[in-house]
Biotite code that builds the C-alpha atoms (Angstrom):
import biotite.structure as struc

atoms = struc.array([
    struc.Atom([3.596, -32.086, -89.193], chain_id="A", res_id=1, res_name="UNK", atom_name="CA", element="C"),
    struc.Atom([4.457, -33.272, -92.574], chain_id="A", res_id=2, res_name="UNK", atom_name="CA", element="C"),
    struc.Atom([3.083, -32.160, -95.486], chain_id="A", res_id=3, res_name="UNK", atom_name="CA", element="C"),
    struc.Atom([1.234, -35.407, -96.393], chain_id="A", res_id=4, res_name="UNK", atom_name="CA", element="C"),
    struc.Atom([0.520, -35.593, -93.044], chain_id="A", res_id=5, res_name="UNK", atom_name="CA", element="C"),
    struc.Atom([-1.207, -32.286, -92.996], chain_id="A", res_id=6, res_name="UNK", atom_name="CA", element="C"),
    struc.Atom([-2.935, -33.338, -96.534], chain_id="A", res_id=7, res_name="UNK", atom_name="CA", element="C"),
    struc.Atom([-4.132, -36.276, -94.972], chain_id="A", res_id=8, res_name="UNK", atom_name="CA", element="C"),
    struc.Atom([-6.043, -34.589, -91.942], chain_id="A", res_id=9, res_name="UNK", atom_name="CA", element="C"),
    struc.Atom([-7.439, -32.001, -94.033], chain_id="A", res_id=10, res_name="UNK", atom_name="CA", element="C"),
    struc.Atom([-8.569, -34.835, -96.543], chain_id="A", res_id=11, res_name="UNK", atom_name="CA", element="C"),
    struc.Atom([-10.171, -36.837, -93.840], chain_id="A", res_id=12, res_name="UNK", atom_name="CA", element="C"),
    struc.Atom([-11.785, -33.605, -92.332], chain_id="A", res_id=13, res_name="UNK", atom_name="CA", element="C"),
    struc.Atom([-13.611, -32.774, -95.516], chain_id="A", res_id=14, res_name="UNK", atom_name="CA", element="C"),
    struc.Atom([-14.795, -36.244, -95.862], chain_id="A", res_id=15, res_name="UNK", atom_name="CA", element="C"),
    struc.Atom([-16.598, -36.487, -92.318], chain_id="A", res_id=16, res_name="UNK", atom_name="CA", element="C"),
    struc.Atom([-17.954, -33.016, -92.847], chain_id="A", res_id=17, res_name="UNK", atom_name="CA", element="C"),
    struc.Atom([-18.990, -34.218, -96.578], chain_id="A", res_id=18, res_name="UNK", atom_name="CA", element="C"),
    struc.Atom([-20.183, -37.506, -94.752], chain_id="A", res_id=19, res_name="UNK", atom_name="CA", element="C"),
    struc.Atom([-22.359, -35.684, -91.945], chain_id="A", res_id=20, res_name="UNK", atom_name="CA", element="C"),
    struc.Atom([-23.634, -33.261, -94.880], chain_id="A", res_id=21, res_name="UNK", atom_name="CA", element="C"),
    struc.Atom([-25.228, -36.157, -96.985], chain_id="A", res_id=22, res_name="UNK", atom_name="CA", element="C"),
    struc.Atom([-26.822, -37.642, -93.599], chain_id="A", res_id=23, res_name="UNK", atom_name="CA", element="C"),
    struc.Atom([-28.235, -34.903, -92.222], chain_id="A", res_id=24, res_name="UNK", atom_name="CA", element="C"),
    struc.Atom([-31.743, -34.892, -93.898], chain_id="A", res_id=25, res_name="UNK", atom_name="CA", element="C"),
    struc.Atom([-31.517, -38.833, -93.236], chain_id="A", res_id=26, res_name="UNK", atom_name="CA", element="C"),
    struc.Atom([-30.275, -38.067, -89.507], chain_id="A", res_id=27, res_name="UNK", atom_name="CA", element="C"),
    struc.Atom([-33.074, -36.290, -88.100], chain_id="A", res_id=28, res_name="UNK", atom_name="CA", element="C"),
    struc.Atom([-36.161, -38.107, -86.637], chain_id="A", res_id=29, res_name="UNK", atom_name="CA", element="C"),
    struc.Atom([-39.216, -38.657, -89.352], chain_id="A", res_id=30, res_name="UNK", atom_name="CA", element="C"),
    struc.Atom([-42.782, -36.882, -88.592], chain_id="A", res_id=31, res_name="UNK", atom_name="CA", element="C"),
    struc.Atom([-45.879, -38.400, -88.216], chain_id="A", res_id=32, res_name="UNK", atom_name="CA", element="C"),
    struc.Atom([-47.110, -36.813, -90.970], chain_id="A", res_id=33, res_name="UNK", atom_name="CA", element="C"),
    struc.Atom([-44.072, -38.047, -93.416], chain_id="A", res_id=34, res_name="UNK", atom_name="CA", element="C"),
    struc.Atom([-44.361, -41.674, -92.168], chain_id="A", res_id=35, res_name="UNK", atom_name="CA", element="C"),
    struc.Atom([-48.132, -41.999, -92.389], chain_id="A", res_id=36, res_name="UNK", atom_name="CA", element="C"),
    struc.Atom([-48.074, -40.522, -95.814], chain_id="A", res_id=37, res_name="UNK", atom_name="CA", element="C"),
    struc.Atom([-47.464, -43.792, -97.543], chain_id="A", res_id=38, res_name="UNK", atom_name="CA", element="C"),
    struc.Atom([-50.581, -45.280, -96.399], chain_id="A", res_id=39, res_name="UNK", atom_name="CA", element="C"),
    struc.Atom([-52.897, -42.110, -97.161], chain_id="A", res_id=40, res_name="UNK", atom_name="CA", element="C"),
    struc.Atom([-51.273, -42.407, -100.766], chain_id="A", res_id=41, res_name="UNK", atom_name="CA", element="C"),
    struc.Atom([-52.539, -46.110, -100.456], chain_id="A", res_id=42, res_name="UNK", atom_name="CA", element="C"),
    struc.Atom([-56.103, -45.176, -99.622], chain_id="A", res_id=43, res_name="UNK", atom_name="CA", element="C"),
    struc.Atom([-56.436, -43.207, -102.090], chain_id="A", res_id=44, res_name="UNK", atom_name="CA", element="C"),
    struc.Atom([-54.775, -44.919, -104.905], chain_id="A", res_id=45, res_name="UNK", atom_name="CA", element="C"),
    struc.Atom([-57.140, -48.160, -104.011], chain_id="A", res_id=46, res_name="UNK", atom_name="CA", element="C"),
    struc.Atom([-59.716, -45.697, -103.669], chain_id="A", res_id=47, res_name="UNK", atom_name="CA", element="C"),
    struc.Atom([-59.124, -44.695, -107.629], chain_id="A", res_id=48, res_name="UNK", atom_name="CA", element="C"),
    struc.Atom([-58.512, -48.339, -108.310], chain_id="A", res_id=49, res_name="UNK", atom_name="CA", element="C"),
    struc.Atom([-54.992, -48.296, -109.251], chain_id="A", res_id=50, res_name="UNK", atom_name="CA", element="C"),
    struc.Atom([-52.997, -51.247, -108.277], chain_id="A", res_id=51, res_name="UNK", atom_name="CA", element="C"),
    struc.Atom([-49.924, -49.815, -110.065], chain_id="A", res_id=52, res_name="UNK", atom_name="CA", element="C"),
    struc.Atom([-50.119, -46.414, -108.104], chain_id="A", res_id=53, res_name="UNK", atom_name="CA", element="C"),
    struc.Atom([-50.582, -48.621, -105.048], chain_id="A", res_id=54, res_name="UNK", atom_name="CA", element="C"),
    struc.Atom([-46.916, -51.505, -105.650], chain_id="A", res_id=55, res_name="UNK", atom_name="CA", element="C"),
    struc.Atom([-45.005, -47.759, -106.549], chain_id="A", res_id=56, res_name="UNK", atom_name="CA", element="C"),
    struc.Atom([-45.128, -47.386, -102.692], chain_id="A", res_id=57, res_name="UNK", atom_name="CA", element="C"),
    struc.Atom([-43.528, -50.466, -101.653], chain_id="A", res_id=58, res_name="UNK", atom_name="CA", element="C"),
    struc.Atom([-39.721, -51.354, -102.128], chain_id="A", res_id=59, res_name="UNK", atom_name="CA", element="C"),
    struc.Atom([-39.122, -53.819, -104.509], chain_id="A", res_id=60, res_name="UNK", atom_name="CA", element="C"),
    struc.Atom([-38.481, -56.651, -102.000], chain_id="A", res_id=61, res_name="UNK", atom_name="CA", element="C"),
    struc.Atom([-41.528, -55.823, -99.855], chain_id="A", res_id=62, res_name="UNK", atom_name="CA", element="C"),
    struc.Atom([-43.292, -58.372, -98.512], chain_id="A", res_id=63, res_name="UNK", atom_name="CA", element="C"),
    struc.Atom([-47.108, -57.860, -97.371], chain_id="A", res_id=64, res_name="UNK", atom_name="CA", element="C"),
    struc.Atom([-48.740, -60.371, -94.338], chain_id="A", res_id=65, res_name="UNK", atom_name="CA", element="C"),
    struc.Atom([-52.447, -60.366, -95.420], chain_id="A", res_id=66, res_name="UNK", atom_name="CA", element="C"),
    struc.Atom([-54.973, -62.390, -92.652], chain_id="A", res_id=67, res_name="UNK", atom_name="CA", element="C"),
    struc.Atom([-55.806, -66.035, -93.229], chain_id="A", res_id=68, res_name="UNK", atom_name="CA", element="C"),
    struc.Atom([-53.045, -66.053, -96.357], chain_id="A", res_id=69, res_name="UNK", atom_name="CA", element="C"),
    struc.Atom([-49.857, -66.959, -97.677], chain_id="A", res_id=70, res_name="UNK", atom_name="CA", element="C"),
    struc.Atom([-46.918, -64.216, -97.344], chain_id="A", res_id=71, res_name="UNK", atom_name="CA", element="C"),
    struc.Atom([-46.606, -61.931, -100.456], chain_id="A", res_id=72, res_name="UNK", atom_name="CA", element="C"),
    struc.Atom([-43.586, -61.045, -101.599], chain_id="A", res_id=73, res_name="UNK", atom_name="CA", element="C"),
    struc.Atom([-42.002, -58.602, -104.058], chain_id="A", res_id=74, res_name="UNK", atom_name="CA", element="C"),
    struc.Atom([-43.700, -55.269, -105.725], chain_id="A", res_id=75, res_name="UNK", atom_name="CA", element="C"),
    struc.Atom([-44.886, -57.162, -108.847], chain_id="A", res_id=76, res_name="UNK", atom_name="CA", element="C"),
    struc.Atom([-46.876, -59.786, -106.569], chain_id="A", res_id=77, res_name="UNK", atom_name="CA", element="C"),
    struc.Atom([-48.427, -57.146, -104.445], chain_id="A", res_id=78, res_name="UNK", atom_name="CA", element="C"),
    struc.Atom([-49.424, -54.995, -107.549], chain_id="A", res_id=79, res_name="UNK", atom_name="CA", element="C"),
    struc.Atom([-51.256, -58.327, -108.490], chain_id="A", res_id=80, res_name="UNK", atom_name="CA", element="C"),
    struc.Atom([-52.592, -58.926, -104.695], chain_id="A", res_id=81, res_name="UNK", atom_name="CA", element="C"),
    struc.Atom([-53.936, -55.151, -104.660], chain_id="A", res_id=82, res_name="UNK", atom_name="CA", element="C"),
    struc.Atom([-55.326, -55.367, -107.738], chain_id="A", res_id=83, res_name="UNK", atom_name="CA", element="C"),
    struc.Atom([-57.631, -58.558, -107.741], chain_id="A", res_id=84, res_name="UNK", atom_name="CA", element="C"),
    struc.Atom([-59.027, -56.479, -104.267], chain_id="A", res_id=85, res_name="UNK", atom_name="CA", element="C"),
    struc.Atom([-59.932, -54.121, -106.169], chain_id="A", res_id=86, res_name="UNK", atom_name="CA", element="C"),
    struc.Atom([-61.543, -56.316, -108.989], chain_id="A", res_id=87, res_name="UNK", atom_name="CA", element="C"),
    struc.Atom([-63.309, -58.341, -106.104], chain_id="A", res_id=88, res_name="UNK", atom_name="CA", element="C"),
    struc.Atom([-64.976, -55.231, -105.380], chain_id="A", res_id=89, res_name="UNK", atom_name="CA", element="C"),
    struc.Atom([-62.978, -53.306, -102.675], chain_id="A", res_id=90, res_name="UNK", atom_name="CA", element="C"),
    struc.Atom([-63.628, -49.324, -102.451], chain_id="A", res_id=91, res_name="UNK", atom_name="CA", element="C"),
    struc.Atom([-64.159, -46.568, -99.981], chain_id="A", res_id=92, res_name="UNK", atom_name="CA", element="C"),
    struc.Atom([-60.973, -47.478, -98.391], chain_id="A", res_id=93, res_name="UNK", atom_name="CA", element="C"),
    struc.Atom([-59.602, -45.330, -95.519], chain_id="A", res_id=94, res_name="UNK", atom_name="CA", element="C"),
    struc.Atom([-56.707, -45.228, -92.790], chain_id="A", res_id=95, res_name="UNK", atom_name="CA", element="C"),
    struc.Atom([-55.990, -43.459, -89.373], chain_id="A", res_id=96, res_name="UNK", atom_name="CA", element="C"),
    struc.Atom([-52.617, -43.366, -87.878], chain_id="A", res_id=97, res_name="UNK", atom_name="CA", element="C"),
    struc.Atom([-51.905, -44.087, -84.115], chain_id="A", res_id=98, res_name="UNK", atom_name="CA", element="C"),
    struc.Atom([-48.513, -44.853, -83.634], chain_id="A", res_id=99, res_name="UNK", atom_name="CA", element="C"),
    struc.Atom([-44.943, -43.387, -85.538], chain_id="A", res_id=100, res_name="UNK", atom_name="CA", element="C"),
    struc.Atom([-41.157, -43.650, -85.258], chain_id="A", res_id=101, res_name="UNK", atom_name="CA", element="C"),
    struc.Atom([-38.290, -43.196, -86.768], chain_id="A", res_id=102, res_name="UNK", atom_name="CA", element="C"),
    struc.Atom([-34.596, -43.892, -86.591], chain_id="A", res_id=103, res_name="UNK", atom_name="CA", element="C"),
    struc.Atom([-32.798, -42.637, -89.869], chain_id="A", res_id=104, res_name="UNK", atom_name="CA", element="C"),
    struc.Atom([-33.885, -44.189, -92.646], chain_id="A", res_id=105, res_name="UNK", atom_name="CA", element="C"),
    struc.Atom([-35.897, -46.827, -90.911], chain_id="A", res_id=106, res_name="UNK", atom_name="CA", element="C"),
    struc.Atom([-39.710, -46.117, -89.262], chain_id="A", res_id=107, res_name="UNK", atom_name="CA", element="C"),
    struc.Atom([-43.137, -47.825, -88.862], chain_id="A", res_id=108, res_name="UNK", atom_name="CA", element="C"),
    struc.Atom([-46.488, -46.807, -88.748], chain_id="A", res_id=109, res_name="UNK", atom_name="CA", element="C"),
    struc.Atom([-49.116, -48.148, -86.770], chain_id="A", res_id=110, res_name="UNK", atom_name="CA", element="C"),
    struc.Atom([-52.925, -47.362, -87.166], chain_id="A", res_id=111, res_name="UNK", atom_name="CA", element="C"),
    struc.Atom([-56.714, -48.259, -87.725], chain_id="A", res_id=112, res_name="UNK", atom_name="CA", element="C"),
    struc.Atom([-58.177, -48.766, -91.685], chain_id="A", res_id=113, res_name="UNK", atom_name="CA", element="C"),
    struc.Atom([-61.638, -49.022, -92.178], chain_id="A", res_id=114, res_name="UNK", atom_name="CA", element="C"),
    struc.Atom([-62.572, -50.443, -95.947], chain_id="A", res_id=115, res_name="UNK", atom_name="CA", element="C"),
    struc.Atom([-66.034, -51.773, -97.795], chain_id="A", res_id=116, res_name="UNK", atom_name="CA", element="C"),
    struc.Atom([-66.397, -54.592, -100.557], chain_id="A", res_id=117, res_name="UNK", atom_name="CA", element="C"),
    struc.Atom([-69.253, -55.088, -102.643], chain_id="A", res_id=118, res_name="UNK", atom_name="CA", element="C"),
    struc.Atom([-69.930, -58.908, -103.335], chain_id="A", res_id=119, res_name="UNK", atom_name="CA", element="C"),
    struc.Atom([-71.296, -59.914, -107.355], chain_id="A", res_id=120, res_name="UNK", atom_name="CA", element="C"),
    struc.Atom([-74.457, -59.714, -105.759], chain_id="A", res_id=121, res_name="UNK", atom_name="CA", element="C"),
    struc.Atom([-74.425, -56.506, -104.576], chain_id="A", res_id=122, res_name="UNK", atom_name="CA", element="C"),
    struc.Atom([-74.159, -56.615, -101.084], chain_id="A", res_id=123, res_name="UNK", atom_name="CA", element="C"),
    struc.Atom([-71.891, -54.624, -99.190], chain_id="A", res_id=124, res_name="UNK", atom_name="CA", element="C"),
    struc.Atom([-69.404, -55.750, -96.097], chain_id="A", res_id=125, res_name="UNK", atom_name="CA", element="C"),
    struc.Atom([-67.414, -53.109, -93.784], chain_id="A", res_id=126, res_name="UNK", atom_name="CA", element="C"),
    struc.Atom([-64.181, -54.077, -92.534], chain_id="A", res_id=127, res_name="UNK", atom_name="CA", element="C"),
    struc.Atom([-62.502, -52.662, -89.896], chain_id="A", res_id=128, res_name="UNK", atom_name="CA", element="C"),
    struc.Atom([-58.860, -53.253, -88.641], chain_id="A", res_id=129, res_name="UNK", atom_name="CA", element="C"),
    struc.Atom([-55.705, -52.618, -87.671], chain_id="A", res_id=130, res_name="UNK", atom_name="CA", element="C"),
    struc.Atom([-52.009, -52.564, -89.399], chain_id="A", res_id=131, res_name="UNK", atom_name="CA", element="C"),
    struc.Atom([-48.262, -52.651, -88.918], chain_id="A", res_id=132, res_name="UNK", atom_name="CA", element="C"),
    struc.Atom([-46.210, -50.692, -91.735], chain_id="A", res_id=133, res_name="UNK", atom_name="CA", element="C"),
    struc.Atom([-42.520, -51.471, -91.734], chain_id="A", res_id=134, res_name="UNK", atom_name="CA", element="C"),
    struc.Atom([-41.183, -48.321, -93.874], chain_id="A", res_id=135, res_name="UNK", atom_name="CA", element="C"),
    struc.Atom([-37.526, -47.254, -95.428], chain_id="A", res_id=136, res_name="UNK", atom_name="CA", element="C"),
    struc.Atom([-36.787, -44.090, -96.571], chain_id="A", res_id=137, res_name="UNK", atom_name="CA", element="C"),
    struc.Atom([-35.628, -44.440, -100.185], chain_id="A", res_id=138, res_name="UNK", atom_name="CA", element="C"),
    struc.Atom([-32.901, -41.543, -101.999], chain_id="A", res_id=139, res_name="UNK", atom_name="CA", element="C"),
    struc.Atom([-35.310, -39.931, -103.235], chain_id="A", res_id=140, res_name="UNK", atom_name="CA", element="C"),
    struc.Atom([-36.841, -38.940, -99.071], chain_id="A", res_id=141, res_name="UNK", atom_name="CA", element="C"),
    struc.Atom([-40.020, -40.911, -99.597], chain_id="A", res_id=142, res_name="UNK", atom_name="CA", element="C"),
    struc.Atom([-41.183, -43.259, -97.398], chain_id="A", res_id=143, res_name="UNK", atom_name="CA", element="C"),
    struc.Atom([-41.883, -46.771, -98.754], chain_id="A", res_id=144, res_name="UNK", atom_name="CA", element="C"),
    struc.Atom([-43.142, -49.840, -97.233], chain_id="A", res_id=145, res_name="UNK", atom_name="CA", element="C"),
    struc.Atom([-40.904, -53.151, -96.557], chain_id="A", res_id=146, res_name="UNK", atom_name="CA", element="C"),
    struc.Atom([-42.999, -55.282, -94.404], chain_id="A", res_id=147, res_name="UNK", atom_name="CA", element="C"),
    struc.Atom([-46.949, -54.886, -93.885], chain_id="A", res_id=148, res_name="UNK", atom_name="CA", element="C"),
    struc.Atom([-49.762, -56.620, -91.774], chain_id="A", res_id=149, res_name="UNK", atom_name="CA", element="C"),
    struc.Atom([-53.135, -56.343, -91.229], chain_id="A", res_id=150, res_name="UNK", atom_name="CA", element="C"),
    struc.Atom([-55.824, -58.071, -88.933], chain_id="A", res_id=151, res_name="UNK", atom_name="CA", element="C"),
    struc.Atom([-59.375, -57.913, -89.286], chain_id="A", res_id=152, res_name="UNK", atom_name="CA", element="C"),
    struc.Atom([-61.471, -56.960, -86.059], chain_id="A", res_id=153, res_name="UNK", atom_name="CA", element="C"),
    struc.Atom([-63.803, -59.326, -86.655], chain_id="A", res_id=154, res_name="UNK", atom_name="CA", element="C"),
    struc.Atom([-66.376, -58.228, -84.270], chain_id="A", res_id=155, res_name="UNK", atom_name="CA", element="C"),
    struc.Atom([-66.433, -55.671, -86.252], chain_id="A", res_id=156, res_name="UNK", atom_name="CA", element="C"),
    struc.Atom([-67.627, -56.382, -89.769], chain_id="A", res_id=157, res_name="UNK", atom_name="CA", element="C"),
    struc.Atom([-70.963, -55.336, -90.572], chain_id="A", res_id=158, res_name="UNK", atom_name="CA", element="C"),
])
């Protein structure tokens, strides 16, 4: 073997080890408690009626399929979407997760929210439903939405 030969496999060696190194946190398969922390942080930041705390945990070219509207698209619109729930009244908001998986940077999470809104009168309506999370795994290891939907059980409002 030549010597640039020999340079050359030893060079493309410590690349693919350097390669697998900076994939292996990204490599293995995401827990159910990592993916479904994005949506806990959601509850709870709606829950203290921050809209901005809520957008931080989407990507910035999220898009969000509410019931009965128009796609929402972009972190800046669904700051705005969260917050006028929250100025319409929307509280005590909480989620359950059924379903996870992973592959790399990629995962969803599946599961059951339950929230409340109080009308200008007063009067108080429980929601119940289901969602979809679409999630990516940004640089930084936390998981952030992409795509989101929700439907309403409607038998079940109270």
């Amino acid at each position: 073997m030549t010597k640039i030969s020999l340079f050359a496999s030893y060079l493309l060696l410590g690349l693919l080890i350097f390669s697998s190194c900076n994939n292996a946190n990204n490599s293995k398969p995401a827990t159910s408690e990592e993916l479904s922390q994005m949506n806990r942080d959601f509850a709870k930041a709606i829950n203290n009626k921050d809209a901005v705390a809520a957008a931080s945990l989407y990507t910035d070219d999220a898009m969000e399929l509410p019931p009965n509207e128009a796609p929402i698209s972009g972190r800046d619109k669904i700051q705005k979407y969260w917050q006028s729930a929250i100025d319409a009244g929307t509280f005590n908001v909480s989620v359950a997760t059924t379903a996870t998986g992973s592959n790399g940077d990629l995962g969803y999470e599946v599961g059951r929210y339950e929230l409340s809104i109080k009308d200008s009168t007063g009067k108080v309506t429980t929601e119940h439903g289901k969602y979809l999370e679409l999630l990516k795994r940004d640089k930084d290891g936390k998981w952030k939405s992409t795509h989101g939907i929700w439907n309403v059980d409607t038998l079940a409002l109270k």
